[in-house]
ZAMARGU-4260 file (C-alpha; in steps of 0.2 Angstrom, whole numbers, plus 5000, padded with zeros to 4 digits):
<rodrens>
0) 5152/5313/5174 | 5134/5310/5182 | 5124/5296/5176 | 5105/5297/5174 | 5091/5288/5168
5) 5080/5291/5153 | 5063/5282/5147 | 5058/5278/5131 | 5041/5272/5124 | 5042/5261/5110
10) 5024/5257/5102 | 5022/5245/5088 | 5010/5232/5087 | 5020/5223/5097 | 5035/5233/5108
15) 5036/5248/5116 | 5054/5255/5121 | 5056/5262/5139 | 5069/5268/5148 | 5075/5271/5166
20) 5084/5284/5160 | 5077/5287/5143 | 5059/5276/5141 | 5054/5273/5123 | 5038/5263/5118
25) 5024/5252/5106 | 5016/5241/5092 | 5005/5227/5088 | 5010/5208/5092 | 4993/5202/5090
30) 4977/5203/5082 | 4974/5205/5063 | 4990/5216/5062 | 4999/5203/5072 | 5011/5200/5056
35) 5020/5218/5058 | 5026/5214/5076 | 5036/5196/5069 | 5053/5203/5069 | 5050/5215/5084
40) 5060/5204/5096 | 5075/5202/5087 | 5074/5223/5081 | 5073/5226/5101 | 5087/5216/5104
45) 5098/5224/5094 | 5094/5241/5100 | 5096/5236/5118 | 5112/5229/5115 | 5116/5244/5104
50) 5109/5255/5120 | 5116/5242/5135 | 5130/5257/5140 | 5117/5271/5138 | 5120/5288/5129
55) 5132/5301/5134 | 5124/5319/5131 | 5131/5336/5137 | 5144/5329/5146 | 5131/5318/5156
60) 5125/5298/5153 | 5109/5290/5151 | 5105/5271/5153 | 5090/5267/5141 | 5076/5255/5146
65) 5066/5247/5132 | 5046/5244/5138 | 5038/5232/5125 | 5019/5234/5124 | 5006/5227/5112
70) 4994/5236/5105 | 4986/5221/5097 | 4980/5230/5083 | 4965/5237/5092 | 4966/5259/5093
75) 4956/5257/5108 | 4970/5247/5116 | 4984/5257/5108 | 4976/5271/5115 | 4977/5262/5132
80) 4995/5257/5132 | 5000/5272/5127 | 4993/5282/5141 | 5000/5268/5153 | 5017/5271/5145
85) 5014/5292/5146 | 5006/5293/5165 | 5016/5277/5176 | 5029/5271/5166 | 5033/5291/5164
90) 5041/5289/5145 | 5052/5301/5137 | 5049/5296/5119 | 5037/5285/5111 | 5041/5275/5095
95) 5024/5267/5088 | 5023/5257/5072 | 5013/5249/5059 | 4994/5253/5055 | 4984/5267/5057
100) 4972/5259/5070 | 4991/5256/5081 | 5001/5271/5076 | 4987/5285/5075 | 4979/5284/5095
105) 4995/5285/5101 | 5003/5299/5093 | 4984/5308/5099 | 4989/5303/5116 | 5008/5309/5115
110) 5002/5325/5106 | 4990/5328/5120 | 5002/5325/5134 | 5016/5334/5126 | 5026/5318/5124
115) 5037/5316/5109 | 5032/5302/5098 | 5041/5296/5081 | 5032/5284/5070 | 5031/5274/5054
120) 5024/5261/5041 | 5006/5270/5041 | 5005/5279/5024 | 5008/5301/5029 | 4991/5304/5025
125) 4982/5291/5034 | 4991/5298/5048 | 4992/5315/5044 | 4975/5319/5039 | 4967/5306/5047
130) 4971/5313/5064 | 4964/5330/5058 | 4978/5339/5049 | 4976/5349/5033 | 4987/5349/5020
135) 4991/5368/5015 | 4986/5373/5032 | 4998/5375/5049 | 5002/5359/5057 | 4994/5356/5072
140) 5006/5344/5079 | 5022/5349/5089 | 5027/5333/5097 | 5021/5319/5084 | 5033/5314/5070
145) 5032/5302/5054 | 5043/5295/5042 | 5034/5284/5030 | 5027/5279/5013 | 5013/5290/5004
150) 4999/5289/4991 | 5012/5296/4979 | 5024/5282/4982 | 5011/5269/4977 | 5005/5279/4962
155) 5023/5279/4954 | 5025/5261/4961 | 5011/5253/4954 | 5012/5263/4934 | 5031/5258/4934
160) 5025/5241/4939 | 5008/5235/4930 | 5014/5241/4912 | 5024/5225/4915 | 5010/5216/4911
165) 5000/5218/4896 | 4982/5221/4903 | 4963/5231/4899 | 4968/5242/4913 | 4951/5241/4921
170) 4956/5240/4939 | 4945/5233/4954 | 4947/5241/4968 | 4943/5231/4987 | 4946/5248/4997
175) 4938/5247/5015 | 4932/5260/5027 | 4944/5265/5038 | 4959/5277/5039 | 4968/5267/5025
180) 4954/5263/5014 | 4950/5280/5014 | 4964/5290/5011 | 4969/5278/4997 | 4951/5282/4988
185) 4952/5299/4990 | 4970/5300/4982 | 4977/5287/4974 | 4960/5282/4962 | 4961/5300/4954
190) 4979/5298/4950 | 4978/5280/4944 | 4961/5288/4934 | 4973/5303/4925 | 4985/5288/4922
195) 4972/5280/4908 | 4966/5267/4920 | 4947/5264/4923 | 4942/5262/4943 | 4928/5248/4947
200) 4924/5253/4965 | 4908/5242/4972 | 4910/5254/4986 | 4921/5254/5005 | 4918/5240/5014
205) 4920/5237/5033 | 4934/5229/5041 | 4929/5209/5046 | 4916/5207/5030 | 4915/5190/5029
210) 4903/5189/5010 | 4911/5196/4997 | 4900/5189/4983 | 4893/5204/4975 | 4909/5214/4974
215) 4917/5198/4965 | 4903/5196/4953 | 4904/5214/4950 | 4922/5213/4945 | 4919/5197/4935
220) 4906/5206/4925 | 4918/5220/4921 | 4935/5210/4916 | 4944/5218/4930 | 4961/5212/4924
225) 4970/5223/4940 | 4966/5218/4957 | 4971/5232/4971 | 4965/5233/4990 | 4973/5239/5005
230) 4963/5227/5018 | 4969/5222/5034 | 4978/5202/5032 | 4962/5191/5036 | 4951/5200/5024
235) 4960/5199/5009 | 4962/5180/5013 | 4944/5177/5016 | 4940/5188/4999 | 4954/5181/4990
240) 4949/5162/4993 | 4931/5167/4990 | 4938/5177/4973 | 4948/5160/4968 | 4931/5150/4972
245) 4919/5160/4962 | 4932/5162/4948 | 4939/5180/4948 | 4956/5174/4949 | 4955/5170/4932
250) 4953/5186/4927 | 4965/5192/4935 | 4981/5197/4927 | 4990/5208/4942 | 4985/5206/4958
255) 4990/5220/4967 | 4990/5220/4987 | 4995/5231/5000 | 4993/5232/5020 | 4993/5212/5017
260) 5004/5202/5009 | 5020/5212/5015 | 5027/5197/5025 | 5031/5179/5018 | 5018/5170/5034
265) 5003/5180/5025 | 5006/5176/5007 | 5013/5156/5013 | 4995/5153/5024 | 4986/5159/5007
270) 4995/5143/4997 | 4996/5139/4979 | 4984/5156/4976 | 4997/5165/4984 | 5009/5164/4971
275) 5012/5177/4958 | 5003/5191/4971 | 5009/5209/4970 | 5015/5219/4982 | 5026/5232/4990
280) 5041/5233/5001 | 5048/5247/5012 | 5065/5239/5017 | 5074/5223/5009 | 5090/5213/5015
285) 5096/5221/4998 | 5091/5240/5003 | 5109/5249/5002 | 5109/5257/5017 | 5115/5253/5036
290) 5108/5256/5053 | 5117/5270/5061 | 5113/5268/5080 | 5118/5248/5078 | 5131/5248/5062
295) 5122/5234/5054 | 5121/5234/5035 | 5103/5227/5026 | 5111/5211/5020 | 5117/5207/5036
300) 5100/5213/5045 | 5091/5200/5035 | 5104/5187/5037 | 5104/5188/5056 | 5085/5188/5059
305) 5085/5173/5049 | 5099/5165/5058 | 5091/5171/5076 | 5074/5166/5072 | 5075/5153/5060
310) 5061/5162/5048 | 5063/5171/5034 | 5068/5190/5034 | 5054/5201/5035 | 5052/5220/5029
315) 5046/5227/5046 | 5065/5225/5051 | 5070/5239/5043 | 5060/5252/5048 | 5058/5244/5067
320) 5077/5247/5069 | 5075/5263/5059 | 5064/5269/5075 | 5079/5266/5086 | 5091/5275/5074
325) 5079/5290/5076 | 5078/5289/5093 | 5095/5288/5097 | 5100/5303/5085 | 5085/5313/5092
330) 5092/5310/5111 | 5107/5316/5107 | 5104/5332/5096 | 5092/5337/5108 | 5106/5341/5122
335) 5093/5336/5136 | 5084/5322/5131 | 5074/5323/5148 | 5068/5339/5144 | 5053/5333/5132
340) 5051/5352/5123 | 5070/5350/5117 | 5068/5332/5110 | 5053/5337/5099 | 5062/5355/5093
345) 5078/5344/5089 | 5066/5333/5080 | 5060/5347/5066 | 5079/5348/5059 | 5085/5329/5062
350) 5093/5320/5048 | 5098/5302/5051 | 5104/5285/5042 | 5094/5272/5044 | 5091/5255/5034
355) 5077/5264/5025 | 5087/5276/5019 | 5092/5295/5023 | 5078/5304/5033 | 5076/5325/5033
360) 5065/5333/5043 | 5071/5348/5039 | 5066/5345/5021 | 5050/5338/5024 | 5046/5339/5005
365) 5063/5332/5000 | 5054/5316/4993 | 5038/5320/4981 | 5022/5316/4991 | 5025/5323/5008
370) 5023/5341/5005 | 5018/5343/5025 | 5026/5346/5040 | 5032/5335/5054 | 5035/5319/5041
375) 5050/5312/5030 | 5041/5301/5012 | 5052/5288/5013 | 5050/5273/4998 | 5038/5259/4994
380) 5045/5251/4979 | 5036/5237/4969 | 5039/5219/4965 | 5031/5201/4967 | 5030/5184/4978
385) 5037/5170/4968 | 5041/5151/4969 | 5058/5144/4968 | 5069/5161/4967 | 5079/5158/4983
390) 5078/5143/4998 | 5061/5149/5005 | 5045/5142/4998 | 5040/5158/4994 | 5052/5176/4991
395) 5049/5194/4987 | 5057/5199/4969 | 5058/5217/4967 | 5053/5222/4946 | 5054/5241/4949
400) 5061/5256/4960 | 5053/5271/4956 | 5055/5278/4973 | 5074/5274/4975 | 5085/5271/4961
405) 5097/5264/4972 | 5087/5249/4975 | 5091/5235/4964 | 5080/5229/4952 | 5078/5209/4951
410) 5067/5204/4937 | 5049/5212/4929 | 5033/5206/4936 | 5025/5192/4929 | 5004/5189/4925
415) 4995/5182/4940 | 4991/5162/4936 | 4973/5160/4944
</rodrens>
């Protein structure tokens, strides 16, 4: 049997996987996106160990190496690291993670270098159409793939969820201009509008506002009683203090956050007005589903970041092994995983168990909301931070699970008290 060496790229906010076989690589460990890239040594950890006797394909083995890079949240930088990893470190698979302004440059570069690249936690059509796809159109990528959360996800998510609460269903709406922001206005407002609910938009804002003043008074004049935005984590913290200072938060019945306030740090650093938030969640220690590269069950993912690190379990863990699943089954059903054009053809009929859940390429639409090719719609199911449910300060209880009934349901979201 010969042995070889394979690279893999792995590009989150904070990691990037690379291998001296196989190289993998990226994501963000700092800057505002910083909180995504939390569990990312542990997640790497486990698959280095997971990989530490390479892969045996065809008769032939691979060592792995794992290159870690951070993207620091910046897509100038992503972009940067990316073609490092692409050009010198000569990677044969990028994994990149969390945010459009990470994931989105570097699936440009991989596309335009013909290197494959697998990615997750940006919603599909922030990265779909906001790198210039068109839905109903062919796919202009062949070597950039995406399993993740869409528009529809959040739709379902938040009208299983805010009925919860009895409110005026006039919603305020803190979406800014970016790839987020504006995928989320041109989808989700006109769903949540067929769904009986009045928008209040003051208009996209950009990224590092720091005076929010009219847009609060705007929503304090109309009774907004729902609260949503999709900023990045210091925003929302500077609007929400100012909101809490200028008396929205009284208003406020649900206060409805996403992109922020998916990890127990950013909710903690808000204190006592952090309480009672909204979110979402992509993965859970109670998700059902185990790791297939690693073996590794949810419940005892969470159990063993928290024992490792210390802190509590965090929601990127899920989909940051997930990556590694992918690659691994990817590698291996490509029958050369040096030869980049076989990866990215195995890629278009992978299916693979992941914490996440089940993911079908070959049924790109097998999830409502991901009617396009190259990406899997995996779930984002609702629920709420709360005091005293379990030994952390502050927990994440999940009140519904529209986009995977095999999620357990814990309790039913309770009115914001601002």
């Amino acid at each position: 049997m010969s042995k070889r060496k394979v690279r893999s790229g792995v590009i989150t906010r904070r990691e990037m996987l690379k291998g001296t076989g196989l190289v993998l690589g990226g994501s963000p460990i700092t800057g505002p996106a910083a909180g995504f890239g939390e569990p990312d040594p542990y997640a790497v950890s486990l698959a280095r160990n997971a990989f530490k006797n390479g892969i045996t394909v065809g008769g032939t083995t691979y060592s792995v190496e794992i290159v870690s890079r951070d993207g620091q949240s910046t897509p100038s930088v992503g972009a940067q690291v990316a073609q490092d990893l692409i050009q010198n470190q000569k990677v044969d698979l990028m994994l990149a993670t969390s945010t459009p302004e990470t994931v989105n440059p570097v699936s440009d570069a991989c596309e335009a270098a013909g290197v494959p690249c697998i990615s997750t936690v940006v919603p599909w059509e922030a990265w779909y159409l906001g790198r210039g796809a068109k839905v109903g159109q062919p796919s202009p990528f062949k070597f950039t793939f995406h399993f993740c959360f869409g528009v529809e996800q959040f739709f379902n998510a938040y009208t299983h969820l805010w009925p919860q609460v009895t409110t005026n269903k006039k919603v305020g709406v803190m979406w800014p201009n970016d790839a987020d922001g504006n995928a989320i206005r041109g989808v989700l407002g006109p769903l949540l509008k067929q769904a009986g609910y009045t928008i209040i938009d003051p208009g996209a804002y950009e990224d590092g506002t720091n005076d929010y003043t009219a847009q609060i008074q705007k929503f304090i004049r109309e009774d907004c009683q729902i609260f949503n935005t999709f900023p990045i984590p210091p925003d929302f913290a500077t609007f929400w203090r100012q909101a809490a200072q200028q008396g929205y938060t009284k208003h406020v019945k649900i206060g409805q956050i996403a992109k922020t306030g998916l990890f127990p740090s950013q909710v903690s650093s808000l204190g006592a007005i952090g309480n009672g938030l909204a979110s979402g969640v992509y993965w859970a220690p109670t998700w059902p589903y185990k790791s297939s590269l690693t073996g590794i069950s949810s419940k005892d993912l969470g159990s063993g970041y928290e024992t490792s690190s210390g802190k509590q379990w965090n929601q990127q863990l899920g989909p940051s092994v997930a990556l590694f699943d992918v690659a691994d089954a990817v590698l291996k059903a490509s029958g050369n995983p040096k030869d980049k054009a076989k990866v990215a053809a195995a890629m278009k009929t992978l299916a693979v168990d992941t914490p996440v859940g089940h993911l079908d390429w070959s049924k790109p639409a097998s999830l409502a909301g991901a009617p396009v090719p190259n990406v899997v719609a995996a779930p984002i199911i609702g629920g709420q931070w709360k005091q005293g449910v379990s030994k952390w300060p502050i927990d994440f209880v999940i009140c519904e699970n529209s986009s995977d009934s095999n999620v357990p349901i814990a309790s039913t979201l309770q009115p914001y008290q601002g």
